[in-house]
N, C-alpha and C positions, 0 to 999 in steps of 0.2 A: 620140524613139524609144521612152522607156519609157511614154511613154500611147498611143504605138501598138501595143505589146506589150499593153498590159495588158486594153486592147477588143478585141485578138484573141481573146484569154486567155476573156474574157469572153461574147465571140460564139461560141465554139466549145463553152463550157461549156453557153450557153445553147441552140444547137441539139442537143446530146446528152441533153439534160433532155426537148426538143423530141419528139426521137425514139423515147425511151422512153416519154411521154406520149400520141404517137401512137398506138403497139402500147396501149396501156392505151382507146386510144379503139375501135380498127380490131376486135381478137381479142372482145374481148367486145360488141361487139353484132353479128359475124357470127356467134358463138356460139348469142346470143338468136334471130336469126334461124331461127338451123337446127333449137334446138330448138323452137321457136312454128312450126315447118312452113311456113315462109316470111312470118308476118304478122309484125306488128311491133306492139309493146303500148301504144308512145307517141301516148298521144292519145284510145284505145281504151278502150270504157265500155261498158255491158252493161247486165243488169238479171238479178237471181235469182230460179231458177224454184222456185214454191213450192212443187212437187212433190217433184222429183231431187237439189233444191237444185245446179243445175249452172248456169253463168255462159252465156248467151245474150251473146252478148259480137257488139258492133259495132264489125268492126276500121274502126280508121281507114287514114290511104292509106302504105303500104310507104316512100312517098317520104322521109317523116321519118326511116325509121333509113339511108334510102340515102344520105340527103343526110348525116349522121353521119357514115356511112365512109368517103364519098369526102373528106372534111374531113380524117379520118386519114391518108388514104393520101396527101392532098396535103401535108400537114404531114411525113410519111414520106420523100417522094422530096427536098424542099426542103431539109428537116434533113442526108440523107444528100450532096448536092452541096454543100451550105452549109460542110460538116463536112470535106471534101474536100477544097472550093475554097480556105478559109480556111486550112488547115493546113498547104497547100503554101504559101502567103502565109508563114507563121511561121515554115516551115524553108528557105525563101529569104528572109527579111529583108525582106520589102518587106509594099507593103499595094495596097489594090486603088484604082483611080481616083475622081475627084471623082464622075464619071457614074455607075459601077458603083457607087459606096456612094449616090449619090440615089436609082438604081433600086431598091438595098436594102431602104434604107427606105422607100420607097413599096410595094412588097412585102410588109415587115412588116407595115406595116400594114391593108395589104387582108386576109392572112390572121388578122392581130386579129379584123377583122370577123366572117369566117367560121367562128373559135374561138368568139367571143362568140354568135353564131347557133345551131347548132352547141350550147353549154353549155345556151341559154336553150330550146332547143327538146327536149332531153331533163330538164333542170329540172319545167317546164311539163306536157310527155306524160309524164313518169311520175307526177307531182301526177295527175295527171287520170285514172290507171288506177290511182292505191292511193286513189283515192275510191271507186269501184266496190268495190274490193276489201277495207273496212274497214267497208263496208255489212255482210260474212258474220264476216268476222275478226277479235280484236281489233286488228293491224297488219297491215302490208303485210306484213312479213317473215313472218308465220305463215302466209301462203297458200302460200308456197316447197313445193314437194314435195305440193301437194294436188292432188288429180284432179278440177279444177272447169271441165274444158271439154273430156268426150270426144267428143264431137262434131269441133271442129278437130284434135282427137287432140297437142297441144301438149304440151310436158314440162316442168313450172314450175316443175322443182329448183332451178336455180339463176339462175331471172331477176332474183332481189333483187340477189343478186352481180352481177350480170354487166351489169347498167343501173347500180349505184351505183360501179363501178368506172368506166364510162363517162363518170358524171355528173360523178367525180371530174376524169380524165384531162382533161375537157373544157373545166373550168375552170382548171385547174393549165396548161392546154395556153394558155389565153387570157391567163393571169398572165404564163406565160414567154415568147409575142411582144409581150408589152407591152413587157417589159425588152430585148427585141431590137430592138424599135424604139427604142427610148431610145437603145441602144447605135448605131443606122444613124442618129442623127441626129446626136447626137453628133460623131461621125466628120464626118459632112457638115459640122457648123459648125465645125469644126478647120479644115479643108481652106477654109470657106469665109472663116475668120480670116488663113488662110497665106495665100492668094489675095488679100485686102485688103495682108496687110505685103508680100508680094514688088510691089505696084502700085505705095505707097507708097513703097518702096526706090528703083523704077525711076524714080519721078518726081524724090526728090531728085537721085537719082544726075542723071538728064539737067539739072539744072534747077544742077548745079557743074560740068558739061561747060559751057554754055552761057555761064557764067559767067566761066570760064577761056579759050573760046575769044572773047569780045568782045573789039574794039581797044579800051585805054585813050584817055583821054579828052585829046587834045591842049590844054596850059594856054598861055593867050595872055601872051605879055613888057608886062611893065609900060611904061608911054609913058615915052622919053626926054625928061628935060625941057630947053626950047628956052632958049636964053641971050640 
């Protein structure tokens, strides 16, 4: 019972980290969104014009920061049922079944996947847009608040923020279903140990019934001997 407390303990911590991580994914590149006027900067490279010195900029496809938020929001609804389902588990005493903790962890880990995708793809597309952008400035962070694409009419106060916060959330988010995986497997191979001893148990147990209910062994009288 106390290591079933204590991976509750522990899956419940780890989804609330989950879901804080998520909002750290979700708010700030709908943010970036809204102010780049619906494009998305991941991936996105340009070239400076020698005149206006203003970024001729070739967005790349929307999809990459879409695919970012729907990552969040899936990470959001799963943390909030996760957080829910487990916790009435804790205040009733009991835990979830052998199937539902395999489903678990198979779950965890697919959303690993999409954490890790997801990290590596805002990693990468913002590499690829503070190149462009280190070409005019000394750093990426010094373009923040510059007026270098009225054209798309974008607002790039606060894009440094608001993709390194994401970049953050996204990895931090992939560290913590790692450890929920660990923790859904865990569980599983508990379950899948008590599942071997109660086998074992049952087989001796039949195997001294068996034993108990056989006829003893009738012992044959030694020969009279003949006179």
């Amino acid at each position: 019972m106390a290591l079933t407390n204590v991976l509750l303990l522990s899956q419940i911590a780890g989804y609330i980290i989950s879901l804080i991580l998520s909002l750290c994914i979700t708010v700030p590149m709908s943010m970036h969104q809204d102010e780049f006027s619906g494009h998305c900067l991941l991936f996105s490279g340009g070239t400076w014009g020698p005149d206006d010195g203003q970024l001729q900029v070739s967005w790349a496809s929307k999809a990459y920061c879409n695919y970012v938020i729907v990552v969040g929001v899936l990470m959001f609804i799963v943390s909030c049922v996760q957080i829910y389902r487990l916790s009435l588990f804790m205040y009733k005493g009991i835990d979830s079944s052998f199937l539902s903790a395999f489903l678990e962890a198979v779950g965890c880990m697919l959303i690993c996947g999409f954490a890790v995708s997801a990290a590596v793809i805002v990693t990468l597309g913002f590499m690829t847009w503070c190149n462009t952008i280190v070409q005019r400035f000394p750093s990426c962070e010094d373009a923040a608040g510059q007026d270098i694409d009225k054209k798309d009419n974008i607002a790039t106060k606060g894009f440094y923020v608001q993709i390194g916060s994401t970049q953050f959330g996204a990895w931090g988010a992939f560290a913590t279903w790692v450890g929920l995986a660990v923790f859904s497997l865990l569980k599983v191979c508990r379950y899948h140990q008590l599942q071997n001893i109660q086998v074992s148990m049952y087989r001796e147990r039949q195997r001294l019934v068996n034993e108990n209910e056989s006829p003893p062994v009738a012992r044959s009288s030694p020969p009279v001997p003949v006179e």
